[in-house]
N, C-alpha and C positions, 0 to 999 in steps of 0.2 A: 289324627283322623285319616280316613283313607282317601284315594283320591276324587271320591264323588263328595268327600266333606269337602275339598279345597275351593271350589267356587262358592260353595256356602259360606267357609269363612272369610274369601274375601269378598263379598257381597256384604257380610256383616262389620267388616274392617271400613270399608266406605259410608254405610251407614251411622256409624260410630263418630268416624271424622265429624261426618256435615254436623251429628246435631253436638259436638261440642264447639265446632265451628260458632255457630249457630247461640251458643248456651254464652261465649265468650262475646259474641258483640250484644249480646241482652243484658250481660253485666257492663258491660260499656255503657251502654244507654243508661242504665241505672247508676251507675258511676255516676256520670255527666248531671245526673238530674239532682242526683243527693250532694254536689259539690254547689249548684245553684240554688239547693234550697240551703244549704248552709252558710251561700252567704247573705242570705237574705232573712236569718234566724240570730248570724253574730250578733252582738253587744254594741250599740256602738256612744261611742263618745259625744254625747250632741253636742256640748261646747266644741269639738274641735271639728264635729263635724257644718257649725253653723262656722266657725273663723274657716272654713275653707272653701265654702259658699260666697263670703262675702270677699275673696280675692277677686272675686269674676268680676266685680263692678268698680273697674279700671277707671270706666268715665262716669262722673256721678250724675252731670245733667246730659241726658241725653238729646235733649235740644239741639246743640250746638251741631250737632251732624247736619242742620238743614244748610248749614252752612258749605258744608262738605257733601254736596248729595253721590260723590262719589265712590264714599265709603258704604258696601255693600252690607258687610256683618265682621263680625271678628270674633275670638274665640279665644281662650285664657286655658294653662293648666302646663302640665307638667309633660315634658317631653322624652325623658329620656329616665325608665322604671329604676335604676339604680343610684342613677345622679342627681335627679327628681328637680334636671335644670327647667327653671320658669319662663314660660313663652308667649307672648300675644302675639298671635295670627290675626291678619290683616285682609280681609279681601274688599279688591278695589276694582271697577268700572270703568279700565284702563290705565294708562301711564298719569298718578297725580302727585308728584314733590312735594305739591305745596297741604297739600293733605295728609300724606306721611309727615311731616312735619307737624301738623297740627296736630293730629295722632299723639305723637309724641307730646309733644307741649303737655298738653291736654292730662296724660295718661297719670294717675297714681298707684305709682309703681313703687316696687324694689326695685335697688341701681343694678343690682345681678340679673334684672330681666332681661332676654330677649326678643327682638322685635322681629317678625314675619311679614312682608309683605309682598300681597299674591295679587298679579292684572289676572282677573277671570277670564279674560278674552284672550292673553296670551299663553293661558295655564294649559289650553286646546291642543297644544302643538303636544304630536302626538311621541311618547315615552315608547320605546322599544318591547320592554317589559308586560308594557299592558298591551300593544296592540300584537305579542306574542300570544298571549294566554289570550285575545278575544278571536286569532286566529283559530288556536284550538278548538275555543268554544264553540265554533261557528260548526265546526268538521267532527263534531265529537256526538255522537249517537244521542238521538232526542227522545227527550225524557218522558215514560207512559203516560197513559190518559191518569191511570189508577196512583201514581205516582206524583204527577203535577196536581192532582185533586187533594191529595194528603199537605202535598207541601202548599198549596192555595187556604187550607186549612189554618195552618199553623200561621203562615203569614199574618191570616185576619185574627185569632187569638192574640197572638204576641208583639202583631203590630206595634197599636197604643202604649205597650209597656217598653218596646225598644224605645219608641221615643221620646218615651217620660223619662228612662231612665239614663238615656244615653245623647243628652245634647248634641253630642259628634253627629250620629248617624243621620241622613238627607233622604237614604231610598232604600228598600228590600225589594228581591225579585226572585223567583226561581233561576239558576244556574245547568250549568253544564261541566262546568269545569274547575277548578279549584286551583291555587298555586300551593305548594308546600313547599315550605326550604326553596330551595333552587331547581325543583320540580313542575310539573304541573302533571295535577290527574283528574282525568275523567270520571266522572261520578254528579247524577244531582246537588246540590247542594243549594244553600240557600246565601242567595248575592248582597254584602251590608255595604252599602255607599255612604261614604260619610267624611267629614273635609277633611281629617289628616289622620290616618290610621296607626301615628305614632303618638300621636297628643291626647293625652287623659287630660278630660275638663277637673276644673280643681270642681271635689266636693264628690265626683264620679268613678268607679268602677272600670277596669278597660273593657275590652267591646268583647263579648262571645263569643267564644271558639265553636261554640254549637247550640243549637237553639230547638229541641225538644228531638234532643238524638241527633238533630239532621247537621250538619259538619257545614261554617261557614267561612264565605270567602269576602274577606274584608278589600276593599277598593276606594278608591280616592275621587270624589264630584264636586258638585255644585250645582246644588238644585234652585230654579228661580220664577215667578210666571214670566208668559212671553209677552211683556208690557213695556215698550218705551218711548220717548220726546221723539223720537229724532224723525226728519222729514221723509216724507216718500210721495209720490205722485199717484194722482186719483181721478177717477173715470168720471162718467155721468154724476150730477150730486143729488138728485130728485131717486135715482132707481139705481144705488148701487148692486154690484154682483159680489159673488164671490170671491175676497180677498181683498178687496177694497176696504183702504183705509176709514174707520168709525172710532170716535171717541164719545167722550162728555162733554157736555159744554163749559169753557173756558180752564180745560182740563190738560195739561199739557201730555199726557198720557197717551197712547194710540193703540187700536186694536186691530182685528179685521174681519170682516160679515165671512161666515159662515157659510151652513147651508139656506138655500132658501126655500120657504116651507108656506103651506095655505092649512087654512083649517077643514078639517072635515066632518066640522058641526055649524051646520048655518046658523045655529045661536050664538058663538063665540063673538065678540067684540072685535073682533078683526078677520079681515079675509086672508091678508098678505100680509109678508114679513120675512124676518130670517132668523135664523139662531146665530149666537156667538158665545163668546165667556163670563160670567158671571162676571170675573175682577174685571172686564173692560167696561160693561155697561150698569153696573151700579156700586156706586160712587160708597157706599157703606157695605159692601161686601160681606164683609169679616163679620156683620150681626148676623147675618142668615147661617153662616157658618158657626156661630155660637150658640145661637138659638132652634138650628138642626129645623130651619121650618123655610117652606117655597116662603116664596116673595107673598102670594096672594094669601097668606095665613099668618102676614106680620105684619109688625106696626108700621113698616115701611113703606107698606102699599099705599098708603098716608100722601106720599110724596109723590111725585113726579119724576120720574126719572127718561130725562129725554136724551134722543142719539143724535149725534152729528156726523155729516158726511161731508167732504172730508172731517177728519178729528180736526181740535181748535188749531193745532199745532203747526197740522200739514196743509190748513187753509188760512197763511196767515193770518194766527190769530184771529181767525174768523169761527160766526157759529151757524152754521145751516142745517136747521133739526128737520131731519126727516124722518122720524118716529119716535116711538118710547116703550120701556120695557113692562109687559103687558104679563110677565115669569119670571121667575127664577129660583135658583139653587147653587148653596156652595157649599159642598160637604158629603155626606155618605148615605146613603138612603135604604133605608129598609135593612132587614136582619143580615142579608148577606154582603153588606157594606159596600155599596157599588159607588166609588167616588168621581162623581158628578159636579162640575163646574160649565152652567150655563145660562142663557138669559133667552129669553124668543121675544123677539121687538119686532111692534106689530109697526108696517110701515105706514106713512100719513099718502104715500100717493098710491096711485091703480097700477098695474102693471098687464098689458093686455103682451097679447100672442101666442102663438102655438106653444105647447110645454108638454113633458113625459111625467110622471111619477116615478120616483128612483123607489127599488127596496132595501130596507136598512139591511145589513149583512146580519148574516146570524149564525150563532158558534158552531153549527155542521159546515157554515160555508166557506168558514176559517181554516189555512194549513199556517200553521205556526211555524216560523223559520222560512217559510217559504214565497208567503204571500209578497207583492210587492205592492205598495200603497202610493197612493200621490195628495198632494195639496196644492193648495194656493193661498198664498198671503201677504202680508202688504208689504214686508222686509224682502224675501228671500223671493215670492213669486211663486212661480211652479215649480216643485220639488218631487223627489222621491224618497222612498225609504222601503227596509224590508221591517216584516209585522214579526217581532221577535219576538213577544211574550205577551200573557192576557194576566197576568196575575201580579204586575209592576207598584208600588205604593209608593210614592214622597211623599217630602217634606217640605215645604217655604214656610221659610220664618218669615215671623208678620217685622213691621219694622223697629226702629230702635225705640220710637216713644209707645211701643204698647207690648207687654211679653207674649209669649205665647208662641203658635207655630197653626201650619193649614196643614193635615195629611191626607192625604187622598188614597184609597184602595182600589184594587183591581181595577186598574188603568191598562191599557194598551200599549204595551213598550215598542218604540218603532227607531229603529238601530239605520244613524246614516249609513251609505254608499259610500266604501271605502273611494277615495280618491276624487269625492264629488261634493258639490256643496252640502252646506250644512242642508239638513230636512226641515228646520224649525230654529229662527232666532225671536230677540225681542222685537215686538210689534208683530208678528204672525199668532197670537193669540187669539181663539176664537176660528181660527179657522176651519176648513169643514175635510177631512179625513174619508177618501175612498180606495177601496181594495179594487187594483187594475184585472182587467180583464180582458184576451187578445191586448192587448197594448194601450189596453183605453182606458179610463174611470168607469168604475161600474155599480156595485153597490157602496151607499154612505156606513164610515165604518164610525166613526165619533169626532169629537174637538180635540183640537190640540190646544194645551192651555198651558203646558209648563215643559222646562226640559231641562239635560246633564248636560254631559260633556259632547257625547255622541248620540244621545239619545231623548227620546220626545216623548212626553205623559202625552196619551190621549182617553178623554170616556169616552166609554159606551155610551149612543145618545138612543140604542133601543128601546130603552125605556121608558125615557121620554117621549118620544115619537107617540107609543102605543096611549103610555096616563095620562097626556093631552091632546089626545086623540087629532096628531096630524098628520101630513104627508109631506115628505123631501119633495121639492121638483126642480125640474132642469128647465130653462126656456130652448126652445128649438133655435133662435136667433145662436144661440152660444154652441152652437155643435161645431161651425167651423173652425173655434179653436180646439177642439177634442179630435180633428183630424190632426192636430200638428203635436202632439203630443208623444207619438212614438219618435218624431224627429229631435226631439229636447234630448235632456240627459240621461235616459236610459236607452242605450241601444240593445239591439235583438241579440248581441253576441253575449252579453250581460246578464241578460234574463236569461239564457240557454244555459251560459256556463253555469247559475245561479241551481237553476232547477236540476241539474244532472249533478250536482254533487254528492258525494255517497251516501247515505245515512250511515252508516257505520264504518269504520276502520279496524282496520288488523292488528 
């Protein structure tokens, strides 16, 4: 061709490229998909597949754990894909010998097993490796609207079947970054949390390298609610605030109040009250979560479920009920699975004096990655954290004397502050979640009810707000603590440095 052909042809040589570019990662996709339905079409052995199901039941009476209330969960299977050495994994609720021990006793094993045992509280301390790759992630270019909505998608899809079929995995989330080999790359992907990402549970498949095309990044947790005994000191007992310790009565358990809310139906059965979490303030939980129904649409409403302030625990063993739960919900609501754990307990006293109306945040008024969020609650106090993701799912497994599991979707992922306390331990369940604003709390974003390693499930309590028709409010008496809140643990250099980081790199 002559010389006014040469930009034509290479005009048409770049054209050529992209769409075989293009033509090759669609057969990749299609790859990926027809190897997942293939092994979902194999043959398979059910005698050998039911004898390898029943290796998992190590301990036959599961009773005996109450003995042991320190053993958290454990996990059985095969560690090592070519050696196919046997392993029970251990996880414990700190330093306990005398439980490891029982463990063992207990255990019907093969003698070639090995034994794993994990303190969840000292598993924290942080690995090089991972807080490499969450460096990246943090600096690594944020993922579109049109992109997060896809992979929001797929998450509520494939959800329920990751965790039917993969007892390992605890959490999904949209990602940023990925590790390969000795790599790490940038790109969406989708984030599999799950207790050891080398151990196939006997009876199960290993975890997925991708999950409808999108490329995933396996990682290591422990997901749990934020529910526990242990003591903490508590305010007024007639009119607590927010982050004050609340239990059940004679319930060794502790939670902590929430937002506090009134109704804005003078027919409602109560004026006042607060929200908290579902697993602090009723005592059968797990049937609303099975039966996918509020409280006032089940048989439970039957009962009485009353709140104590302080919990039994933190008021030696004392009970002093100042209200009961008049709501609730544990589980996913409506077609687009918004996972909701809550309770709104109408209070038995008045509560007079000035007060604001807060409004709930809403997803325009959300910058993901950017946001910084604060709480209050009855372990840790006042905390911060950054609003990392809206499209977060766990897992808590229910306990050893009943099967099953609780999953929650499209939760609020809220990522500690490197080098600052945790944002969320046991006993800050229930608590009430706001996006800051100039340095202050501002709009209520949801509850915090469960958490990882570094990280805190919270719902969206939007919803609720609106279909029982109430209102967040603040009393004016509590501003004087909202002035000391910029002097706590976030200072101005922090939020600056936070907010001026790039979006993109080179």
């Amino acid at each position: 061709m002559g010389r006014k052909g040469e930009p034509v042809c290479s005009d048409a040589w770049v054209e050529i490229k992209n769409i075989s570019e293009k033509t090759v990662k669609d057969l990749n996709a299609i790859l990926i998909e027809l190897e997942e339905f293939q092994t979902c079409v194999l043959p398979v052995d059910q005698n050998k597949q039911v004898e390898e199901w029943l290796k998992r039941d190590v301990i036959l009476d599961k009773s005996v754990f109450k003995m042991h209330p320190s053993i958290m969960k454990y996990i059985t299977g095969y560690k090592d894909r070519d050696d196919k050495k046997q392993v029970v994994k251990v996880y414990l609720h700190g330093d306990d010998k005398k439980a490891e021990n029982f463990f063992k006793e207990c255990c019907k094993i093969s003698t070639d097993t090995y034994f794993e045992f994990v303190n969840v509280e000292r598993s924290k301390g942080k690995k090089q490796e991972v807080e490499e790759l969450k460096q990246r992630e943090s600096k690594a270019p944020a993922v579109d609207n049109s992109t997060r909505k896809q992979l929001k998608r797929i998450i509520q899809e494939y959800g329920d079947k990751i965790y039917a079929r993969h007892s390992n995995v605890v959490g999904i989330r949209i990602g940023k970054a990925r590790r390969v080999g000795d790599t790490i790359q940038e790109h969406p992907c989708l984030v599999l949390y799950c207790l050891d990402k080398f151990l196939v549970p006997f009876g199960e498949k290993p975890l997925p390298e991708a999950i409808a095309g999108w490329p995933c990044d396996i990682r290591e947790d422990f997901v749990r609610f934020g529910i526990c005994p242990n003591r903490c000191p508590a305010s007024r007992q007639n009119l607590p605030d927010p982050g004050c310790s609340i239990g059940i009565p004679s319930d060794e358990s502790s939670g902590s109040v929430g937002f506090l809310i009134e109704s804005k139906d003078p027919l409602h059965t109560f004026e006042f009250g607060f929200l908290t979490a579902s697993h602090v303030a009723v005592k059968r939980f797990e049937q609303l979560y099975h039966d996918e129904k509020l409280l006032s649409m089940h048989y439970l409403k039957l009962n009485d479920h009353f709140i104590v302030h302080p919990s039994w625990i933190d008021n030696g063993r004392n009970d002093h009920r100042i209200g009961k739960v008049v709501e609730s919900f544990c589980g996913n609501y409506g077609l687009n699975k918004i996972g909701l754990d809550f309770a709104v307990i109408a209070s038995s006293y008045c509560r007079n004096g000035g007060k604001e109306t807060l409004k709930v945040a809403k997803e325009d008024d959300l910058i993901i990655e950017k946001d910084i969020v604060t709480k209050t609650g009855r372990t840790t106090g006042t905390t911060y954290g950054y609003l990392m993701d809206d499209s977060l799912t766990v897992k808590v497994d229910r306990s050893f004397l009943s099967r099953g599991y609780f999953a929650f979707f499209n939760c609020y992922a809220i990522e500690d502050i490197p080098d600052d306390q945790p944002f969320f331990l046991e006993g800050d369940s229930g608590s009430g979640v706001y996006v800051m604003e100039n340095g202050k709390p501002s709009k209520p974003l949801g509850i915090a009810f469960a958490y990882l390693d570094s990280q805190t499930a919270v719902c969206n309590i939007g919803m609720i707000v609106d279909k029982l028709d109430l209102q967040i409010i603040r009393y004016l008496e509590n501003k004087e603590s909202l002035e000391t809140f910029e002097e706590l643990k976030i200072s101005d250099e922090k939020m600056e440095e936070k907010s001026q980081e790039p979006m993109e790199e080179s």
